[in-house]
PLY file of the C-alpha trace (Angstrom):
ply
format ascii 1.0
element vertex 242
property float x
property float y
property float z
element edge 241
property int vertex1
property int vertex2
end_header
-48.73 -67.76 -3.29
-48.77 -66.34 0.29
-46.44 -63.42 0.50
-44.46 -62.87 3.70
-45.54 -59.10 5.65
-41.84 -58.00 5.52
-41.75 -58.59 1.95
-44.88 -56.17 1.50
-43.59 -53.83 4.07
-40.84 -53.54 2.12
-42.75 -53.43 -1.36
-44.68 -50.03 0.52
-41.31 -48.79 1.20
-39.71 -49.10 -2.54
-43.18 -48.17 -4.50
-44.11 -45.21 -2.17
-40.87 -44.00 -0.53
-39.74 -41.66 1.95
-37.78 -38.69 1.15
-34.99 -40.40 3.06
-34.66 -43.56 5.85
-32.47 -42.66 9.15
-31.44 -45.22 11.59
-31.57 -44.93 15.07
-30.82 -47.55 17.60
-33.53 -50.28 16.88
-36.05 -47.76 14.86
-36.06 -47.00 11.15
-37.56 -43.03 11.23
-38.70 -41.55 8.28
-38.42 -37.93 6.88
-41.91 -37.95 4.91
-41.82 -34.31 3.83
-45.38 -33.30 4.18
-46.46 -36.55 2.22
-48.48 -38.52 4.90
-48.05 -41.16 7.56
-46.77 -43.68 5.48
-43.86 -41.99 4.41
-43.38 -40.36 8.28
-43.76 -43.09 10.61
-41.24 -44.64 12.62
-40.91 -48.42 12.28
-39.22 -50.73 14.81
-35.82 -53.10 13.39
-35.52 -54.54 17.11
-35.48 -54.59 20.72
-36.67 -51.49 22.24
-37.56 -50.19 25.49
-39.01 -46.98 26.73
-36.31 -44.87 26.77
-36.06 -46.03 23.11
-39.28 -44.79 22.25
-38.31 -41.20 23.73
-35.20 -40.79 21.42
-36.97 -41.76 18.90
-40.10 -38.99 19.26
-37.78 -36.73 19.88
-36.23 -37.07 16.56
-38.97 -36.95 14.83
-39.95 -33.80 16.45
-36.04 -32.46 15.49
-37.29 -33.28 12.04
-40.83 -31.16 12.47
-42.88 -34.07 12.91
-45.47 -35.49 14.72
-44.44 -38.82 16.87
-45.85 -41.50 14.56
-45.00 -45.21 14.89
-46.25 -48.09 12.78
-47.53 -50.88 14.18
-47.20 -54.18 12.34
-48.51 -57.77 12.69
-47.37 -59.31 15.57
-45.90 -56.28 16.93
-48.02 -56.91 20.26
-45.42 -55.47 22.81
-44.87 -52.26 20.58
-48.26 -51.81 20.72
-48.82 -52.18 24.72
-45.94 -49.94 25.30
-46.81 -46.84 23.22
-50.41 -47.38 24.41
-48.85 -47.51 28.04
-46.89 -44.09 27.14
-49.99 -42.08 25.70
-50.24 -42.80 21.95
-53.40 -43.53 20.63
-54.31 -45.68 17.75
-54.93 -44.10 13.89
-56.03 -45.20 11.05
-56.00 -49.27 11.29
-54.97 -50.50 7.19
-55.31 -53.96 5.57
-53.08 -55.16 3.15
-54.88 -56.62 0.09
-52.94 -58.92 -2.77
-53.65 -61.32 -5.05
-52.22 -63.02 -8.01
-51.39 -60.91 -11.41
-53.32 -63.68 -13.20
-57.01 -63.20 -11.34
-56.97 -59.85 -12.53
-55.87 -60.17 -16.16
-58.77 -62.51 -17.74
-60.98 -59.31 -18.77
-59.54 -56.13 -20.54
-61.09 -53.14 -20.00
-63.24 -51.71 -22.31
-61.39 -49.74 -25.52
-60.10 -46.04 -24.74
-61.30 -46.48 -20.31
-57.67 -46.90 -19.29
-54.33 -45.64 -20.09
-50.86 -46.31 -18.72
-49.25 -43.12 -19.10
-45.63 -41.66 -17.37
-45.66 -38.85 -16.28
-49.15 -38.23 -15.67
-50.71 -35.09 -17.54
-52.22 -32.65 -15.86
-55.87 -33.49 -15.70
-54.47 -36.67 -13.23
-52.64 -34.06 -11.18
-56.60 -31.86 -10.69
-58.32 -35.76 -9.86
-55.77 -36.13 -7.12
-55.83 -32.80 -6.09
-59.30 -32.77 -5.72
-59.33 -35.83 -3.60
-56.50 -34.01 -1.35
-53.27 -36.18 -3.07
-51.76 -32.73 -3.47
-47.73 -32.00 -4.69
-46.29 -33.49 -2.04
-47.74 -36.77 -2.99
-47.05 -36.25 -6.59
-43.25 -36.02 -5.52
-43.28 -39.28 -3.71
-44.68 -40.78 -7.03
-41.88 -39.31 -8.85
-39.26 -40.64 -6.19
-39.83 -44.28 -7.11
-37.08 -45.50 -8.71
-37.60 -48.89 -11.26
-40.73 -49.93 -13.45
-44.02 -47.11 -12.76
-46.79 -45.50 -14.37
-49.93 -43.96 -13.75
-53.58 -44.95 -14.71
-55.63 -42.25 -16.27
-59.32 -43.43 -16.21
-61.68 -41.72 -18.61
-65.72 -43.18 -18.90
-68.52 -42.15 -20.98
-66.21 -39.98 -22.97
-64.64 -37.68 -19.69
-62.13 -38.06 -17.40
-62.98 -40.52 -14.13
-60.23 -40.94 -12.57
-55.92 -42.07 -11.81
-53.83 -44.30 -10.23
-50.49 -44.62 -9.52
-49.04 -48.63 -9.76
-44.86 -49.43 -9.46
-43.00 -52.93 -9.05
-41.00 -53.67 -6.32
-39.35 -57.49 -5.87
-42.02 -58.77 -9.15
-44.77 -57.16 -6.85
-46.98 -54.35 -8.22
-48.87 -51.88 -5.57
-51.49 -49.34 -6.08
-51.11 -46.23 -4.81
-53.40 -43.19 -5.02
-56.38 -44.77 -6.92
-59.10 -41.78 -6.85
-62.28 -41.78 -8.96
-64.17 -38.12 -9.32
-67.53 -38.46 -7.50
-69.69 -38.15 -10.24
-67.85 -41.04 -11.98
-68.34 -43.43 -8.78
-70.31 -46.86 -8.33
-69.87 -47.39 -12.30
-66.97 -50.41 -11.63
-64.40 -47.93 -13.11
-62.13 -49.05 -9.89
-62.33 -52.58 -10.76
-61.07 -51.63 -14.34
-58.38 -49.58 -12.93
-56.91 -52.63 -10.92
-57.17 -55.07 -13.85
-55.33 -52.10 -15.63
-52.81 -52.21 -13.25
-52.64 -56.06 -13.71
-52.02 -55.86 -17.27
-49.53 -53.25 -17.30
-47.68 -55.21 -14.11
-47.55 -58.45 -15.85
-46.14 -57.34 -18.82
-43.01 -55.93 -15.92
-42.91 -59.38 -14.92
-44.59 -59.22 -11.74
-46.44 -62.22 -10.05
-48.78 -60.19 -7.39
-50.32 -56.70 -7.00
-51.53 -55.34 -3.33
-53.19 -51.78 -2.41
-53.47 -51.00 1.04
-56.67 -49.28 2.63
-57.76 -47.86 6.52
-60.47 -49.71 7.54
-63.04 -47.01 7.23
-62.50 -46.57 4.07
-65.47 -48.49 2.43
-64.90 -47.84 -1.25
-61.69 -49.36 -1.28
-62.40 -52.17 1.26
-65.30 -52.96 -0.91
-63.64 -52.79 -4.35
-60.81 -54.72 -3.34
-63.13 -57.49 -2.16
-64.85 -57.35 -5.26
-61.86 -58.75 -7.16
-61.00 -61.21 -4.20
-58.08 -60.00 -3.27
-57.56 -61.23 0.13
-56.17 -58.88 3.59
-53.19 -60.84 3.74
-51.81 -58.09 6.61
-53.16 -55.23 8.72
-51.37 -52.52 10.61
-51.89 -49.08 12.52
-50.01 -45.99 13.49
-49.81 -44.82 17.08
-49.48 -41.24 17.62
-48.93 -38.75 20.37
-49.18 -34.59 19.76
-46.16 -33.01 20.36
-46.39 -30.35 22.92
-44.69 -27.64 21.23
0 1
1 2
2 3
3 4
4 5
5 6
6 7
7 8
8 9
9 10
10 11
11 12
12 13
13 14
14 15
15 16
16 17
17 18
18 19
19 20
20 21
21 22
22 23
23 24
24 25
25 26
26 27
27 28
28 29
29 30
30 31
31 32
32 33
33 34
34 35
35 36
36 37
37 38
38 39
39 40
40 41
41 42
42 43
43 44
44 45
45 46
46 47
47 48
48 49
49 50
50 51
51 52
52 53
53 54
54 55
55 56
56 57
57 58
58 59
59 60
60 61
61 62
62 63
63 64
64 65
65 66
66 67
67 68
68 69
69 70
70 71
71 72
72 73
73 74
74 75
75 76
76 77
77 78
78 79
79 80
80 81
81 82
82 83
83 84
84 85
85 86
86 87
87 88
88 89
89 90
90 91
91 92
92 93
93 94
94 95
95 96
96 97
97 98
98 99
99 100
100 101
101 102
102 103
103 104
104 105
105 106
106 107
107 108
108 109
109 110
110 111
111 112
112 113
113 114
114 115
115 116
116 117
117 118
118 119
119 120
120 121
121 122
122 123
123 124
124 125
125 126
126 127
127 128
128 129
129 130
130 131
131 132
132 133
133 134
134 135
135 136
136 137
137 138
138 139
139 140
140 141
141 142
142 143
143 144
144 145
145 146
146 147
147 148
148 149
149 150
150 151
151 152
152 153
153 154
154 155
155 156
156 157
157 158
158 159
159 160
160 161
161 162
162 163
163 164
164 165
165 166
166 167
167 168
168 169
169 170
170 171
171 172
172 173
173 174
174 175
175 176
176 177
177 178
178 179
179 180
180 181
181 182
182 183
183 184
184 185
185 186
186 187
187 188
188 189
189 190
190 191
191 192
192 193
193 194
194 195
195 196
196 197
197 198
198 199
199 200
200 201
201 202
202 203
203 204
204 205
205 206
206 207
207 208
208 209
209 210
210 211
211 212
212 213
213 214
214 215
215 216
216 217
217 218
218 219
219 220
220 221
221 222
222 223
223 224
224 225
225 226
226 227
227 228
228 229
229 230
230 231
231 232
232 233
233 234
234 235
235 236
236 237
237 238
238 239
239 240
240 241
């Protein structure tokens, strides 16, 4: 099953939401609240020009944030224009997915992964320690519809969480962090068929995670399972001069 971008763009939007979505002119801006450049970034709904692109950093500077844009597939003429006006690429993502069913034919071993909403506070230290502080935490408990979170525990301690939610029968990952000390043991590849199993039993038919492309780990564990890049993107940003 090849799933269209927009439908994954708009998976990213339902399992890891803004605070709130504001329209203006032929952008959708987002007010992120501190919780990252997914969540902040302006995204474009139609024809734009230059003068466009002004409004529409100037807004997000009202709102007391940077001037992000995302840059999808395909998005070519976006991407020359903000170039052309000073923004500079950050942090280039794939999109992985695959089918439900090529992760669920191995279990995890007994008492390594738990589903568990709302996460207990050992999850909340993992991802604090691998900087997903409270404002993350909030956009996890924003999601409205079918969630949980992974806790990860191997050779008797805690390794690791994950956050996984459904949107249109498709599960994504969010947040997957392993403690260091608990790396390069294939608790990550557990963790996704986790997610698998606990997606398919919501009915879903796929499950994605998105990664930057410098981000080895992930690139490499996602590889591992075969899930394939079925979509890239990048932000484009420009320091306001405050």
């Amino acid at each position: 099953m090849i799933l269209p971008l927009h439908t994954l763009h708009d998976v990213l939007d339902q399992t890891w939401p803004a605070a709130k979505h504001i329209p203006q002119d032929c952008w959708c801006l987002r007010l992120g609240k501190g919780g990252g450049k997914r969540v902040s970034a302006a995204t474009l709904k139609g024809t734009f020009d230059s003068q466009s692109i002004d409004a529409a950093a100037q807004r997000m500077h009202d709102f007391g944030q940077p001037s992000l844009f995302m840059v999808r597939d395909g998005e070519h003429d976006l991407d020359a224009a903000l170039d052309g006006c000073g923004y500079e690429i950050c942090d280039p993502c794939n999109i992985y997915s695959t089918l439900i069913s090529k992760l669920t034919t191995q279990t995890p071993p007994t008492v390594s992964m738990f589903n568990i909403w709302e996460p207990l506070a050992i999850q909340k230290d993992i991802w604090r320690q691998g900087g997903i502080g409270a404002t993350r935490l909030t956009i996890m408990e924003r999601v409205k519809g079918a969630k949980s979170s992974i806790l990860m525990r191997w050779d008797n301690h805690p390794a690791g969480s994950a956050f996984v939610a459904i949107s249109n029968n498709i599960a994504m990952v969010h947040a997957l962090e392993i403690l260091p000390h608990q790396r390069r043991k294939g608790i990550g590849i557990w963790a996704m068929r986790q997610a698998a199993l606990w997606a398919q039993k919501q009915g879903a038919h796929s499950i994605s995670s998105i990664c930057t492309k410098e981000n080895t780990g992930a690139n490499a564990l996602y590889s591992s399972l075969n899930m394939r890049i079925v979509g890239r993107y990048h932000y484009r940003i420009k320091k306001d001069k405050r």
